[in-house]
PDB file of N, CA, C and O in Angstrom:
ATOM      1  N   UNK A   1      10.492  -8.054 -10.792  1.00  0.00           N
ATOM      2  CA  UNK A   1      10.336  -7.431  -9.485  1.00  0.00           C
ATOM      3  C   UNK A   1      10.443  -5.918  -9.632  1.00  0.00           C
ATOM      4  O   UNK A   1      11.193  -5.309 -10.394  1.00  0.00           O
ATOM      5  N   UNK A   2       9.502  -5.387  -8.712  1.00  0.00           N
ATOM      6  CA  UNK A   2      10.018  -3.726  -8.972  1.00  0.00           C
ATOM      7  C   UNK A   2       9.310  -3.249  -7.662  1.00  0.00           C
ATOM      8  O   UNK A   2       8.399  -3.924  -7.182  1.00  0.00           O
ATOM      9  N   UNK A   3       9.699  -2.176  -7.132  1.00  0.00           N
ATOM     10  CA  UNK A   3       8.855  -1.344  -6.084  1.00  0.00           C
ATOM     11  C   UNK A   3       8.580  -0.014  -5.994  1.00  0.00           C
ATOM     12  O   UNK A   3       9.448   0.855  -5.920  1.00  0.00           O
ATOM     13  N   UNK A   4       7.210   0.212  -5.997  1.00  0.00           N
ATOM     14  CA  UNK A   4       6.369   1.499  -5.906  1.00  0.00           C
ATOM     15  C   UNK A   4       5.996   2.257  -4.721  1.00  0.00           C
ATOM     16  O   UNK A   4       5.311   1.848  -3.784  1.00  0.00           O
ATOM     17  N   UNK A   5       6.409   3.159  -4.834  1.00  0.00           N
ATOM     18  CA  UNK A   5       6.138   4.368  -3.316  1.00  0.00           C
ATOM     19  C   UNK A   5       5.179   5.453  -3.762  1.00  0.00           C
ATOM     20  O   UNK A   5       5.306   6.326  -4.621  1.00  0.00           O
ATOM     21  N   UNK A   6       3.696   5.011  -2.536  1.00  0.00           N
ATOM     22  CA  UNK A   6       2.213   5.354  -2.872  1.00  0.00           C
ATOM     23  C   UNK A   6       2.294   6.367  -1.820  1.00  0.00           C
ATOM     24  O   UNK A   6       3.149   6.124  -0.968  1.00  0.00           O
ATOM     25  N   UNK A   7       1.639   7.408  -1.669  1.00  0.00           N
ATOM     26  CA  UNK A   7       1.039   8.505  -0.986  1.00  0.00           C
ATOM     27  C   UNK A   7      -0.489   8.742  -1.053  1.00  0.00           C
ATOM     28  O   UNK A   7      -0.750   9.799  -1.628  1.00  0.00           O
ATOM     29  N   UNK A   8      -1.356   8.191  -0.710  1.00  0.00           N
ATOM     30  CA  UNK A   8      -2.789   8.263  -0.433  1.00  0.00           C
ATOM     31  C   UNK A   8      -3.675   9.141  -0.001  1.00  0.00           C
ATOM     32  O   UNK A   8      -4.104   8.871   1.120  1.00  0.00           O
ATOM     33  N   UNK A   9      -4.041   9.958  -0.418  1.00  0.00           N
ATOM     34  CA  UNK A   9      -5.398  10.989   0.423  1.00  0.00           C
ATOM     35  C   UNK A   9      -6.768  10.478  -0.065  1.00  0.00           C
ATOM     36  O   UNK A   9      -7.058   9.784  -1.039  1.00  0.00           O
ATOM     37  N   UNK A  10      -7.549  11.047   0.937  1.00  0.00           N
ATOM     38  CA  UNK A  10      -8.718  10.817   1.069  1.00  0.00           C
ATOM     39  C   UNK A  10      -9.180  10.473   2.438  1.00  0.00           C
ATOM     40  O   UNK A  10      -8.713  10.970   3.463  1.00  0.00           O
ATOM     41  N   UNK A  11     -10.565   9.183   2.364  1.00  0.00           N
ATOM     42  CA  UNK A  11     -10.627   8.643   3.431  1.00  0.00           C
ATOM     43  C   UNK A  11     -10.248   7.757   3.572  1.00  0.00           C
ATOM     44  O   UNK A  11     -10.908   6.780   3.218  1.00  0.00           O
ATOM     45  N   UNK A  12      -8.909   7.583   4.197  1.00  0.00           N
ATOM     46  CA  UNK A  12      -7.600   6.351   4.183  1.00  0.00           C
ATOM     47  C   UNK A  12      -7.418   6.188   5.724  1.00  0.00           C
ATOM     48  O   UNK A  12      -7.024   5.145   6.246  1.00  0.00           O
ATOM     49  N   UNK A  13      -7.746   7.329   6.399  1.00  0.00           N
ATOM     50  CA  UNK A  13      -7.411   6.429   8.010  1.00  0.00           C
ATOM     51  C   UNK A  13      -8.405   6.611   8.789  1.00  0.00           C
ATOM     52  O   UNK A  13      -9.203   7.545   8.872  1.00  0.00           O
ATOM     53  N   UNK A  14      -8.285   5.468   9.464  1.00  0.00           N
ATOM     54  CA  UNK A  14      -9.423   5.490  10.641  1.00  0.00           C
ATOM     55  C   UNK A  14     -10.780   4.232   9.900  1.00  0.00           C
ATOM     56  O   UNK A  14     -11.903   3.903  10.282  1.00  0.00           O
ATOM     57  N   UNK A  15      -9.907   3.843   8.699  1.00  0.00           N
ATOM     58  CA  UNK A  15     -10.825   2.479   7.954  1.00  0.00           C
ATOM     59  C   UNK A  15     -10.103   1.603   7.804  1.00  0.00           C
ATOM     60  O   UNK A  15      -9.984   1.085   6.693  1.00  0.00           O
ATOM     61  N   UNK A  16      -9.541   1.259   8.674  1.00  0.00           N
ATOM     62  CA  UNK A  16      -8.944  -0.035   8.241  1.00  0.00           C
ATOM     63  C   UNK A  16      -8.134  -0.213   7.043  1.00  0.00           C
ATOM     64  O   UNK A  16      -8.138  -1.300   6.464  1.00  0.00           O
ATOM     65  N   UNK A  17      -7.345   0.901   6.570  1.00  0.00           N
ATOM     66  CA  UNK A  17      -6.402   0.953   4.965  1.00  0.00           C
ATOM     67  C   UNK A  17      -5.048  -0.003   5.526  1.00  0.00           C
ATOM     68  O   UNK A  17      -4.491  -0.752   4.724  1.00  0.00           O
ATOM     69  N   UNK A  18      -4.605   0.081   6.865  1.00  0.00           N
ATOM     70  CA  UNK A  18      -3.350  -0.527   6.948  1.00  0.00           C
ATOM     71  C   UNK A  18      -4.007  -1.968   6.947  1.00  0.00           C
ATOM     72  O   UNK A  18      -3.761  -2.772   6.049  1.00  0.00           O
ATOM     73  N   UNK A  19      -4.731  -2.208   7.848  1.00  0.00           N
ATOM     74  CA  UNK A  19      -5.110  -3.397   8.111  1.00  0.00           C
ATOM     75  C   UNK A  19      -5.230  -4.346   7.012  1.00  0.00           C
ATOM     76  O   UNK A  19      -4.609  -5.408   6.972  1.00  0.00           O
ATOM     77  N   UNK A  20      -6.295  -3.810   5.846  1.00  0.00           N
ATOM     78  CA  UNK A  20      -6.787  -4.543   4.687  1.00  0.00           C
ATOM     79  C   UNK A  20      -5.521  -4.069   4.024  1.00  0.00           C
ATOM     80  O   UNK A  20      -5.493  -4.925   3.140  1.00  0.00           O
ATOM     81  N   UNK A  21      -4.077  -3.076   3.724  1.00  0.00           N
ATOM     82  CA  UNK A  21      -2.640  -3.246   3.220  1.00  0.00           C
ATOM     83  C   UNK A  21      -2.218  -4.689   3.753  1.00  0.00           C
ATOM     84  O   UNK A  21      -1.716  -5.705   3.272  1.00  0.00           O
ATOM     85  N   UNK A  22      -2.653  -4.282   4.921  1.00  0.00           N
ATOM     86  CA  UNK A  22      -0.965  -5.641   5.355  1.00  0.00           C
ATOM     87  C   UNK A  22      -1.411  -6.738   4.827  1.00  0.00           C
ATOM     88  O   UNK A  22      -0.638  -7.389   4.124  1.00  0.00           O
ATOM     89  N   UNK A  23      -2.835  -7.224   5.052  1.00  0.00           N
ATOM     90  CA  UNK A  23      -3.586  -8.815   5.142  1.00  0.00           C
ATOM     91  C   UNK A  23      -3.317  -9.173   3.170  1.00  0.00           C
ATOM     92  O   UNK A  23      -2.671 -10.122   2.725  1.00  0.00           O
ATOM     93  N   UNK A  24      -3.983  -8.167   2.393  1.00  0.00           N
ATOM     94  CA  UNK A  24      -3.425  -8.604   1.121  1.00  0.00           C
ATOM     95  C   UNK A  24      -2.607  -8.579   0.344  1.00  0.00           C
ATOM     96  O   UNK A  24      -2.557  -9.237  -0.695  1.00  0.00           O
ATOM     97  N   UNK A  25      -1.553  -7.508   0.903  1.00  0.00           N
ATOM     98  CA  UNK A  25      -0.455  -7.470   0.568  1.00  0.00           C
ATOM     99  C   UNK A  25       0.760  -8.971   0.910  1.00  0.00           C
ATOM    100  O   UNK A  25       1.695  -9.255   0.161  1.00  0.00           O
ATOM    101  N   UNK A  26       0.409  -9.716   2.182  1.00  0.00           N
ATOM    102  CA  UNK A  26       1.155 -10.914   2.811  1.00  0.00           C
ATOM    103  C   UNK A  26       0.327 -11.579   1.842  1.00  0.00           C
ATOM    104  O   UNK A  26       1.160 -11.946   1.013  1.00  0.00           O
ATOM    105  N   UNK A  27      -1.161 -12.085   1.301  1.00  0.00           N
ATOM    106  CA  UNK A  27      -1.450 -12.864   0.877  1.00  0.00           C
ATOM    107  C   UNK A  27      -1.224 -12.955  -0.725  1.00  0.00           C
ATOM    108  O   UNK A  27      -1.459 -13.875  -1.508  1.00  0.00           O
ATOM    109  N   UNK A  28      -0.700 -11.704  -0.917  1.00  0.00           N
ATOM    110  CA  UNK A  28      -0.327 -11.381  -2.296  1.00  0.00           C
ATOM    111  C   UNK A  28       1.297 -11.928  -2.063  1.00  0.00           C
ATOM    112  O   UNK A  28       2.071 -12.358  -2.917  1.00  0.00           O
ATOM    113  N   UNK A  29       1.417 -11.827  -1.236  1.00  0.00           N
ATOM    114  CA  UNK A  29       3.433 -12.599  -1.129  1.00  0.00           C
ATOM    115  C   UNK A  29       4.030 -11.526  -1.389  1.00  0.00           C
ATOM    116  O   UNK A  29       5.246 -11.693  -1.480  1.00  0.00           O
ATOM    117  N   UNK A  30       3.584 -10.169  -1.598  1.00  0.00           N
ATOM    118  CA  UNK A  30       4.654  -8.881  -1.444  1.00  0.00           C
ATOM    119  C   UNK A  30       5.076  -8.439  -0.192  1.00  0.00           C
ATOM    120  O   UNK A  30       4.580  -8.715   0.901  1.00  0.00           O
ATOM    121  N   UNK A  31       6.465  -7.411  -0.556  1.00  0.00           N
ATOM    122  CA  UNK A  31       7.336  -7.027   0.462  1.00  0.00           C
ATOM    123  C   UNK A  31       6.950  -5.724   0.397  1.00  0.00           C
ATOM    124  O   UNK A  31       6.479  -5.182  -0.602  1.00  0.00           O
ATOM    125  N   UNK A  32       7.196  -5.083   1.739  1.00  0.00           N
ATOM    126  CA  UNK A  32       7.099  -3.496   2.134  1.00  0.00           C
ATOM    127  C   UNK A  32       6.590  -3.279   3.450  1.00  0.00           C
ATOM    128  O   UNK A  32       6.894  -3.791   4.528  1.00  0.00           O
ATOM    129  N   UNK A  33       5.801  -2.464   3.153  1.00  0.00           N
ATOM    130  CA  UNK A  33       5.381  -1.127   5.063  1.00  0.00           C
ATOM    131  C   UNK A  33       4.413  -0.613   4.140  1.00  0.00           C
ATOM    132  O   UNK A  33       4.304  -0.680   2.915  1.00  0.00           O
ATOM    133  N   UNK A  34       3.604   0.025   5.236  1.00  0.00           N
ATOM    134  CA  UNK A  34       3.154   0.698   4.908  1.00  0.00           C
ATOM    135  C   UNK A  34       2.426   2.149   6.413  1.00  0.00           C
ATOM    136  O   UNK A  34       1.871   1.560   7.341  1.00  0.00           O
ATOM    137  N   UNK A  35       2.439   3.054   6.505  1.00  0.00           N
ATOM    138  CA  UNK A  35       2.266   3.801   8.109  1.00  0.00           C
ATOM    139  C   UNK A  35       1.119   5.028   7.527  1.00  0.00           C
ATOM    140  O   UNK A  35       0.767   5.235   6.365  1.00  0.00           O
ATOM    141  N   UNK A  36       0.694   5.741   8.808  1.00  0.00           N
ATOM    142  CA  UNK A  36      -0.170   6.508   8.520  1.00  0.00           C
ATOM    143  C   UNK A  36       0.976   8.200   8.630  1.00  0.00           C
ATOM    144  O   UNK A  36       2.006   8.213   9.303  1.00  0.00           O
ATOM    145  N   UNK A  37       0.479   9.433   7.834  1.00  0.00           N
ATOM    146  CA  UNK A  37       1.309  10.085   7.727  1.00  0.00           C
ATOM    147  C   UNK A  37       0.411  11.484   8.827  1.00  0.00           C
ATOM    148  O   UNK A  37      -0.817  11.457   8.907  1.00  0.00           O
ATOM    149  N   UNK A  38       1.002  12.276   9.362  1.00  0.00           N
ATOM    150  CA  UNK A  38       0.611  12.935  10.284  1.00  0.00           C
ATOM    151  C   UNK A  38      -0.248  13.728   9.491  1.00  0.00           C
ATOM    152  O   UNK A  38      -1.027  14.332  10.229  1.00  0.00           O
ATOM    153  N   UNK A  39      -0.468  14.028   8.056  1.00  0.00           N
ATOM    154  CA  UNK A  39      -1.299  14.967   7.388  1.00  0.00           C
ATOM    155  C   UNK A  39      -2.280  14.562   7.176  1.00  0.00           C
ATOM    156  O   UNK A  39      -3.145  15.276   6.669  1.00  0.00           O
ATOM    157  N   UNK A  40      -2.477  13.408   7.455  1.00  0.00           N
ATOM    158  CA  UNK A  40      -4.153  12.457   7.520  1.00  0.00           C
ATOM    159  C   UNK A  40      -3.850  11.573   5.670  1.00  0.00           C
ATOM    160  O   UNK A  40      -4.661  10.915   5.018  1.00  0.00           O
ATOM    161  N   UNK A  41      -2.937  11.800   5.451  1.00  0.00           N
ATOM    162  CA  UNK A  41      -2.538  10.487   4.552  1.00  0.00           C
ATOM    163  C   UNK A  41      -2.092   9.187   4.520  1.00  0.00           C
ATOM    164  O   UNK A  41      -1.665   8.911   5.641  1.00  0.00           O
ATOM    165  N   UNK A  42      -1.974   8.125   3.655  1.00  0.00           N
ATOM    166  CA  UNK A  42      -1.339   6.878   3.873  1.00  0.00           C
ATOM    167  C   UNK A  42      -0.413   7.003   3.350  1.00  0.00           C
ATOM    168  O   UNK A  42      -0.530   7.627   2.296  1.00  0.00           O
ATOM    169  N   UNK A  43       0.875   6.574   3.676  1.00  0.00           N
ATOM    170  CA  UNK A  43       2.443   5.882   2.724  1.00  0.00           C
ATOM    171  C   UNK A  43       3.047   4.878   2.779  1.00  0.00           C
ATOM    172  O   UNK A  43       3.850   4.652   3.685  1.00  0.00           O
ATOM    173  N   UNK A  44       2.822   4.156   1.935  1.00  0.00           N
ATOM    174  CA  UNK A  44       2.850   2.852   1.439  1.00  0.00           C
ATOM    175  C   UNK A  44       4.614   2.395   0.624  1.00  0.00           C
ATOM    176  O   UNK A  44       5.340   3.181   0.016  1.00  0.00           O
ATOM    177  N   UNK A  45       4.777   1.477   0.792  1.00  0.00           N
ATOM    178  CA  UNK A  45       6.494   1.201  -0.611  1.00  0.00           C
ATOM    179  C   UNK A  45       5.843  -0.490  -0.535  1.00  0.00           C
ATOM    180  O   UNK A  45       5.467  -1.105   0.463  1.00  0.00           O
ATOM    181  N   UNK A  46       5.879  -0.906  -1.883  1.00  0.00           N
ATOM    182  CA  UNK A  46       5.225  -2.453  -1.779  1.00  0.00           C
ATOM    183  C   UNK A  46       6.346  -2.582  -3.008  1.00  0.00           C
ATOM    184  O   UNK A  46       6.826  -1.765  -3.794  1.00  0.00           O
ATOM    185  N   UNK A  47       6.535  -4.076  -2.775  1.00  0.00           N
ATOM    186  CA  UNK A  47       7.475  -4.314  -3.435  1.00  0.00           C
ATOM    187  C   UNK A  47       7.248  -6.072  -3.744  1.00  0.00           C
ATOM    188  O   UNK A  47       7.075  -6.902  -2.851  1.00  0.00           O
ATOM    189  N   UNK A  48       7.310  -6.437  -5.551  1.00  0.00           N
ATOM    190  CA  UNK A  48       6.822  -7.682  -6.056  1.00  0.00           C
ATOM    191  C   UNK A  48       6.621  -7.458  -7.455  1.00  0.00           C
ATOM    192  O   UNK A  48       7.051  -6.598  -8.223  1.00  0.00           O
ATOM    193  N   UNK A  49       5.875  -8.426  -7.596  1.00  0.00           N
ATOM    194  CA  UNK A  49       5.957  -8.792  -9.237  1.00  0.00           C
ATOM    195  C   UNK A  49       4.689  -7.668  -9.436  1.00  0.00           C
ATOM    196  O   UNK A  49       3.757  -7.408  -8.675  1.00  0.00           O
ATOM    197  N   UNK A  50       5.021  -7.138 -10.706  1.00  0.00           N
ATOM    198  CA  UNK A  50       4.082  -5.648 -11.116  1.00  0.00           C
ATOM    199  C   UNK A  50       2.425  -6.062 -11.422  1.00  0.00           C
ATOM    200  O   UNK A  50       1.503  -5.264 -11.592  1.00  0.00           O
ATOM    201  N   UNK A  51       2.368  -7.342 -11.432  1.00  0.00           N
ATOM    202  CA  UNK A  51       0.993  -7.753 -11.435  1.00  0.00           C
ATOM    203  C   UNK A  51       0.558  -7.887 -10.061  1.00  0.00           C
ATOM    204  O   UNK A  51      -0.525  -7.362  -9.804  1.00  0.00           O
ATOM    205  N   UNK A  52       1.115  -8.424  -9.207  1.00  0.00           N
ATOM    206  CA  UNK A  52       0.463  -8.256  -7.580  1.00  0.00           C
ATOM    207  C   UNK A  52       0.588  -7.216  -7.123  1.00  0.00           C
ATOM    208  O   UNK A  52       0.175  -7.167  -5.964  1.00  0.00           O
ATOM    209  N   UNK A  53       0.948  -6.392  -7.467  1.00  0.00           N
ATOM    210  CA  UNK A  53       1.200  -4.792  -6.744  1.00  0.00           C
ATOM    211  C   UNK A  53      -0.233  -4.141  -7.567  1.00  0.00           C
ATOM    212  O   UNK A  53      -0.824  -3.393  -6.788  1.00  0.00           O
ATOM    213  N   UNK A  54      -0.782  -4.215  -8.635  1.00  0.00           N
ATOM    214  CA  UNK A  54      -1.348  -3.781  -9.409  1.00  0.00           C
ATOM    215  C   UNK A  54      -3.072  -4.416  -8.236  1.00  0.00           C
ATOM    216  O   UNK A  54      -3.782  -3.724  -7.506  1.00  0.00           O
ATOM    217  N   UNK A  55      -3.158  -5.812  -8.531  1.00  0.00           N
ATOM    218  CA  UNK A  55      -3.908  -6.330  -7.403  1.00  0.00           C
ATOM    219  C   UNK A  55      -4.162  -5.769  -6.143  1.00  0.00           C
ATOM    220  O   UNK A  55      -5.315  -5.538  -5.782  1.00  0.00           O
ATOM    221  N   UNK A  56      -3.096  -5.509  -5.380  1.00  0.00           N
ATOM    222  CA  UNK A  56      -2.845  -4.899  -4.307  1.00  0.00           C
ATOM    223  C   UNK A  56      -3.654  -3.224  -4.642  1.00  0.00           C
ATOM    224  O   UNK A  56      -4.474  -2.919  -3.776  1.00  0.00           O
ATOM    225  N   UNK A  57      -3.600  -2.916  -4.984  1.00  0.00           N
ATOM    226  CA  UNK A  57      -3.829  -1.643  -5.561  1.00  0.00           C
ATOM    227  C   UNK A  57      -5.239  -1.438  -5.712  1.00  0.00           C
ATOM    228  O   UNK A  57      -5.690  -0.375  -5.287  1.00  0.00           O
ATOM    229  N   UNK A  58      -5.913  -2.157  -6.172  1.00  0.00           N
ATOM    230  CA  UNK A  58      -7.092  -2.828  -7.084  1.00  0.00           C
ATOM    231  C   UNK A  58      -8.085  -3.085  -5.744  1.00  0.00           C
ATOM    232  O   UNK A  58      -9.291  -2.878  -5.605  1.00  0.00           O
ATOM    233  N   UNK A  59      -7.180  -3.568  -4.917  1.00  0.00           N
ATOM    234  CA  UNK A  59      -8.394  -4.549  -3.751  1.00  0.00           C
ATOM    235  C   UNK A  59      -8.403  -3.044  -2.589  1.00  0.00           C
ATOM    236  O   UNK A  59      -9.261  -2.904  -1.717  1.00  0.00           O
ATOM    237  N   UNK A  60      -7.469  -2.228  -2.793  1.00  0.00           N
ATOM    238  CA  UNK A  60      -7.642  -1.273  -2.158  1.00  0.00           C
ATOM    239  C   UNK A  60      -8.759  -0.001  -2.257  1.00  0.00           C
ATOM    240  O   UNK A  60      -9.575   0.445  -1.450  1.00  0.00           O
ATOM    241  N   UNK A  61      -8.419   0.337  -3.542  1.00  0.00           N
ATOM    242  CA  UNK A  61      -9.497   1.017  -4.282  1.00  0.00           C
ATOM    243  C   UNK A  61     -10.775   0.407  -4.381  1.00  0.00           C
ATOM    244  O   UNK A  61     -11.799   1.089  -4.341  1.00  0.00           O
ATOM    245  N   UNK A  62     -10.793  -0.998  -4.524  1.00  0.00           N
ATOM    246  CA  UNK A  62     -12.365  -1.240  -4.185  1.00  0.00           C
ATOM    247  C   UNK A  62     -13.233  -1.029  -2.780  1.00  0.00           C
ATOM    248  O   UNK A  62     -14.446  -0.822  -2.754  1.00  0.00           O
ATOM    249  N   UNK A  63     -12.302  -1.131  -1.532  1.00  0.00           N
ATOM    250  CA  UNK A  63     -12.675  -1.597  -0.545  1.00  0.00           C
ATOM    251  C   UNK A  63     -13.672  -0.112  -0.420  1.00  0.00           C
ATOM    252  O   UNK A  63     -13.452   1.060  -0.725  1.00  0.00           O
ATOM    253  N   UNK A  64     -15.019  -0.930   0.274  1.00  0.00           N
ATOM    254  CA  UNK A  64     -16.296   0.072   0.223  1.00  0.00           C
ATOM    255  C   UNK A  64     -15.829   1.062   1.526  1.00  0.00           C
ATOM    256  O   UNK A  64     -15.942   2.284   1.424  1.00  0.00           O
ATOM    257  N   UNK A  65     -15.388   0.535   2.546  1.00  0.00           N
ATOM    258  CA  UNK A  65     -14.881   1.853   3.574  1.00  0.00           C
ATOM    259  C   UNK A  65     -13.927   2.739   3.196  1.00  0.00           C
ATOM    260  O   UNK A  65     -13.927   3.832   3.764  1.00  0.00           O
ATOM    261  N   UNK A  66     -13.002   2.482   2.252  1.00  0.00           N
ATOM    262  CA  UNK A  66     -11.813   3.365   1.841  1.00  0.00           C
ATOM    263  C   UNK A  66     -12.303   4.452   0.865  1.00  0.00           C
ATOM    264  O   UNK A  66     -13.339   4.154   0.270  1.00  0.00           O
ATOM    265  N   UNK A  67     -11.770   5.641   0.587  1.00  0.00           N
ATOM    266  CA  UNK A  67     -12.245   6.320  -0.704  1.00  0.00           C
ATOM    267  C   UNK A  67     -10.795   6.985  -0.840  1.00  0.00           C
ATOM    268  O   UNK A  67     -10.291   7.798  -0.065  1.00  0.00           O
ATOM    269  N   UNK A  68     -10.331   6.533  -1.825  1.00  0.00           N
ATOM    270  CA  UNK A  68      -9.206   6.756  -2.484  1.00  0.00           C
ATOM    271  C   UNK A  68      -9.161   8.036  -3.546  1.00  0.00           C
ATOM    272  O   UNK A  68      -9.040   7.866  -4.759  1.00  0.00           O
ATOM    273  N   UNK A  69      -9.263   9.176  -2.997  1.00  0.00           N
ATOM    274  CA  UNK A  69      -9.292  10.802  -3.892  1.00  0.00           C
ATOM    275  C   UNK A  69      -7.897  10.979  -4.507  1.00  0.00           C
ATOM    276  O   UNK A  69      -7.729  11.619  -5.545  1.00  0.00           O
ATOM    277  N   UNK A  70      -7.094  10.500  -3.957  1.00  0.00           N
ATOM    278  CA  UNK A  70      -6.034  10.888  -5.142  1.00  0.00           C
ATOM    279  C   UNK A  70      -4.742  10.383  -4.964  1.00  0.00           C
ATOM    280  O   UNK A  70      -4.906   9.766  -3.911  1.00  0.00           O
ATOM    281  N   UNK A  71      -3.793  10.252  -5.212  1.00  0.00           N
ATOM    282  CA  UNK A  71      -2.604   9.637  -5.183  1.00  0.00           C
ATOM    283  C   UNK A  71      -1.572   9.536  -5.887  1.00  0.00           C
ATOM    284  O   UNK A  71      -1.757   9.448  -7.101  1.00  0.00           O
ATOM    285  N   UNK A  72      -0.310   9.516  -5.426  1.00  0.00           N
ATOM    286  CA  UNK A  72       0.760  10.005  -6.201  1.00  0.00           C
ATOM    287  C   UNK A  72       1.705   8.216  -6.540  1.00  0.00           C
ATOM    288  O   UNK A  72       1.469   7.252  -5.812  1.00  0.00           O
ATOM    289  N   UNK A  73       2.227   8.172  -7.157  1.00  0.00           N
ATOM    290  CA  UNK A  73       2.929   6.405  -7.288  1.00  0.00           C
ATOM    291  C   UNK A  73       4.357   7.024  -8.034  1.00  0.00           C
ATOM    292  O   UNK A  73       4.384   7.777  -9.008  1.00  0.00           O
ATOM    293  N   UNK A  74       5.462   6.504  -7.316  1.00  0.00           N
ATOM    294  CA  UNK A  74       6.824   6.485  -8.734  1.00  0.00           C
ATOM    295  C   UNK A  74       7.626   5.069  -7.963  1.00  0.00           C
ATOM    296  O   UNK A  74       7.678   4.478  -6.884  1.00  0.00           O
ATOM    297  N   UNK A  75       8.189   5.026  -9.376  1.00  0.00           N
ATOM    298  CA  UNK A  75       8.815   3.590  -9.039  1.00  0.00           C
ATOM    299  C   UNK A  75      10.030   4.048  -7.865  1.00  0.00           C
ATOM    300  O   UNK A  75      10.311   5.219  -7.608  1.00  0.00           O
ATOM    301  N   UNK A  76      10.600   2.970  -7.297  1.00  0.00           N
ATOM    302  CA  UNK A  76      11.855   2.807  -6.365  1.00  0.00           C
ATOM    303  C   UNK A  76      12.635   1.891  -6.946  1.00  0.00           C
ATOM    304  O   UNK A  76      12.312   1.127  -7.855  1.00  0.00           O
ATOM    305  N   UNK A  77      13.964   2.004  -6.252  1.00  0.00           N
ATOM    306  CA  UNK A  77      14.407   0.791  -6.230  1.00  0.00           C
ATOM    307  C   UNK A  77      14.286  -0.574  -5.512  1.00  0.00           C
ATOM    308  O   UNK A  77      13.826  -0.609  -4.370  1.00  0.00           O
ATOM    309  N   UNK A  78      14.558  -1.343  -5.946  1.00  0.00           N
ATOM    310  CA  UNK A  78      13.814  -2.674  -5.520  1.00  0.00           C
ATOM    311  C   UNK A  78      15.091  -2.866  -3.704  1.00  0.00           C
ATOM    312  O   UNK A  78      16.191  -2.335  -3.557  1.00  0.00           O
ATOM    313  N   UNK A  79      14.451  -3.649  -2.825  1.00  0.00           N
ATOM    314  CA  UNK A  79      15.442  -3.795  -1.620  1.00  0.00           C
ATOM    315  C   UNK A  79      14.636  -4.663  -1.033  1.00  0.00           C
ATOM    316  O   UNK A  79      13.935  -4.481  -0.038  1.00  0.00           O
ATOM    317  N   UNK A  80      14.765  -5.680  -1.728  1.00  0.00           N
ATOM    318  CA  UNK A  80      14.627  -7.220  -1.320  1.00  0.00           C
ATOM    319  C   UNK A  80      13.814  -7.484   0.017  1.00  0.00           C
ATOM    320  O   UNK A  80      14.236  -8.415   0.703  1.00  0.00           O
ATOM    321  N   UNK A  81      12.564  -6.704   0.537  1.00  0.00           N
ATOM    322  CA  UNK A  81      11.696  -7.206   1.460  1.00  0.00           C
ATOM    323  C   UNK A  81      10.769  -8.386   0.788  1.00  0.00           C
ATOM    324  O   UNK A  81      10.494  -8.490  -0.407  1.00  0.00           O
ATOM    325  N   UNK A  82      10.247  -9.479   2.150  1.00  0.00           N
ATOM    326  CA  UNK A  82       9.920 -10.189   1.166  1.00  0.00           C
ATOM    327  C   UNK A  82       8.520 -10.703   2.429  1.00  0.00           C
ATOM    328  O   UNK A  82       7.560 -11.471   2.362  1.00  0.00           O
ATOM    329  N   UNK A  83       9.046  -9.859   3.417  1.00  0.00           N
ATOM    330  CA  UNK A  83       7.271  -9.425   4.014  1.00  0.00           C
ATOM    331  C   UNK A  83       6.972  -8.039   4.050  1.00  0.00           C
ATOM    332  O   UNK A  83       7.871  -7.250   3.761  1.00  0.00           O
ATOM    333  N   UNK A  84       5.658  -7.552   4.411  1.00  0.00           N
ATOM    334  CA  UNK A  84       5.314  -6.281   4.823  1.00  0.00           C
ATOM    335  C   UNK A  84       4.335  -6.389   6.127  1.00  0.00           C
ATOM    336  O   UNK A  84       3.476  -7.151   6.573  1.00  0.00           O
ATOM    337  N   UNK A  85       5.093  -4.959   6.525  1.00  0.00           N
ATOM    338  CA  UNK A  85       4.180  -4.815   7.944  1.00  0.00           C
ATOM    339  C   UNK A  85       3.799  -3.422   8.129  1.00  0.00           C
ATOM    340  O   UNK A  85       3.765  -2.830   7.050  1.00  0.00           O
ATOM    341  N   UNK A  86       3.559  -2.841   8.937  1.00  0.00           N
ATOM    342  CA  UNK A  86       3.317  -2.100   9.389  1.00  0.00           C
ATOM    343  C   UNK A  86       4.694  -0.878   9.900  1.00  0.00           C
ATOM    344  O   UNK A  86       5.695  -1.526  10.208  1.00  0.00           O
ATOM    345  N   UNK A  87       4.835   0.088   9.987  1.00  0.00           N
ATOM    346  CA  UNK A  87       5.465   1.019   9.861  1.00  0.00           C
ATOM    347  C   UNK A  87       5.377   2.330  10.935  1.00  0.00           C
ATOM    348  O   UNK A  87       4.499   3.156  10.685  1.00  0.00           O
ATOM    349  N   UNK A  88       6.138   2.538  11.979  1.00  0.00           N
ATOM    350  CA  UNK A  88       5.688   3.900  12.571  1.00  0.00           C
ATOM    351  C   UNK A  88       6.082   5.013  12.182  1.00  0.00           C
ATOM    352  O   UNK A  88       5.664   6.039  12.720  1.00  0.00           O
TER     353      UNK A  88
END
């Protein structure tokens, strides 16, 4: 188990980034939030086994509405969420 805290720029809001976060992130069985940040970024903390977070990651960067320009990741400590939702 381990958990990663993402910071996202690009074109991340206003496409559906939380939406397609939450849906594969629950179907991935990881824990976290994830909210939109007032600077027109995403911030994300997902938390699970380092191969579904990696997935998670993966299905994001593909998605054809999203464009993922750059992003920052460091590990956290782990704090036992074991859904994710949404975040204000």
């Amino acid at each position: 188990m381990m958990r990663r805290k993402y910071i996202f720029t690009g074109r991340v809001q206003g496409v559906g980034f939380r939406y397609r976060a939450y849906y594969a992130a629950n179907h991935l069985g990881l824990g976290g939030w994830v909210r939109n940040r007032s600077d027109g970024s995403v911030e994300m903390e997902v938390e699970g086994p380092e191969e579904a977070i990696d997935q998670l990651f993966q299905l994001l960067d593909n998605d054809r509405y999203i464009i993922i320009e750059n992003f920052s990741c460091k590990e956290i400590p782990v704090e036992g969420e074991s859904t994710f939702f949404y975040k204000d």
